[in-house]
C-alpha positions as CSV (number, residue, x, y, z in Angstrom):
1,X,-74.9,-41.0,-6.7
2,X,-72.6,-44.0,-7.6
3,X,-68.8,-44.5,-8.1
4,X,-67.5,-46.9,-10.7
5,X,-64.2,-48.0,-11.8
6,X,-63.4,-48.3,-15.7
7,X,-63.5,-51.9,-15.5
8,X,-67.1,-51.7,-14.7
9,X,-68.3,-48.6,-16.7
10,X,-70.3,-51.1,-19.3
11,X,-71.8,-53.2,-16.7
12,X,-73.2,-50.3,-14.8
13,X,-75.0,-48.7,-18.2
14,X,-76.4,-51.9,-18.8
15,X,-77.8,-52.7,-15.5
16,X,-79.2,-48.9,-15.5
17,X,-81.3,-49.8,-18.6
18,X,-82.5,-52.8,-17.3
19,X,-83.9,-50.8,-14.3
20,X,-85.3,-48.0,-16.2
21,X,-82.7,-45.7,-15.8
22,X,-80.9,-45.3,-19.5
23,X,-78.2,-42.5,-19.2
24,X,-77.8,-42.6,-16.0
25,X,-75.1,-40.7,-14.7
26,X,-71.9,-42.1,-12.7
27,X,-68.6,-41.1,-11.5
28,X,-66.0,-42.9,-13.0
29,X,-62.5,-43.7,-11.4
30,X,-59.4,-45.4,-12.7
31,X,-59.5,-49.5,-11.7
32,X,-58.4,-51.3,-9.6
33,X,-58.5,-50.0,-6.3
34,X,-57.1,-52.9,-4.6
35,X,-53.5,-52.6,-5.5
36,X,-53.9,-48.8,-5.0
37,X,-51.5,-46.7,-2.3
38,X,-52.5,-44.1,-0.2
39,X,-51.9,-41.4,-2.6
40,X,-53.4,-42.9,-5.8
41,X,-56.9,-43.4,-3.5
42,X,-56.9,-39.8,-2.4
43,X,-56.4,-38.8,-6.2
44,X,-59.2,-41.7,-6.8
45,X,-61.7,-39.7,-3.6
46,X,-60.9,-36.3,-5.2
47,X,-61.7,-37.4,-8.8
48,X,-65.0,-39.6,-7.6
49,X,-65.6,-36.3,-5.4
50,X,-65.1,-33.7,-8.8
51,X,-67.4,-35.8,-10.8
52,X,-70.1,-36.1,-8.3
53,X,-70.1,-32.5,-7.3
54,X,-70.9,-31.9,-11.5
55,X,-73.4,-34.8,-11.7
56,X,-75.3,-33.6,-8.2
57,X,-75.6,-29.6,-9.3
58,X,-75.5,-30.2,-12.9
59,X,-73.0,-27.9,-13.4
């Protein structure tokens, strides 16, 4: 299971091709993360957390 910010969505399906694994499914949160406060992370956890639920039981 991976997290990725929107900044990096692209480079993670590319590098998922190149290793074989085309359409391979991420969670994807809002960048950056640096500048982020307290609350905006725990929205950023609960999102990433959502997403990865779906993705892990394919529901």
């Amino acid at each position: 299971m991976a997290v990725m910010t929107t900044r990096f969505v692209s480079a993670a399906e590319l590098m998922a091709r190149v290793l074989g694994f085309p359409g391979y499914a991420f969670a994807v949160i809002a960048h950056p993360l640096s500048s982020a406060g307290d609350d905006t992370l725990r929205e950023m956890a609960a999102t990433a957390a959502t997403q990865a639920r779906r993705l892990l039981l394919a529901v």
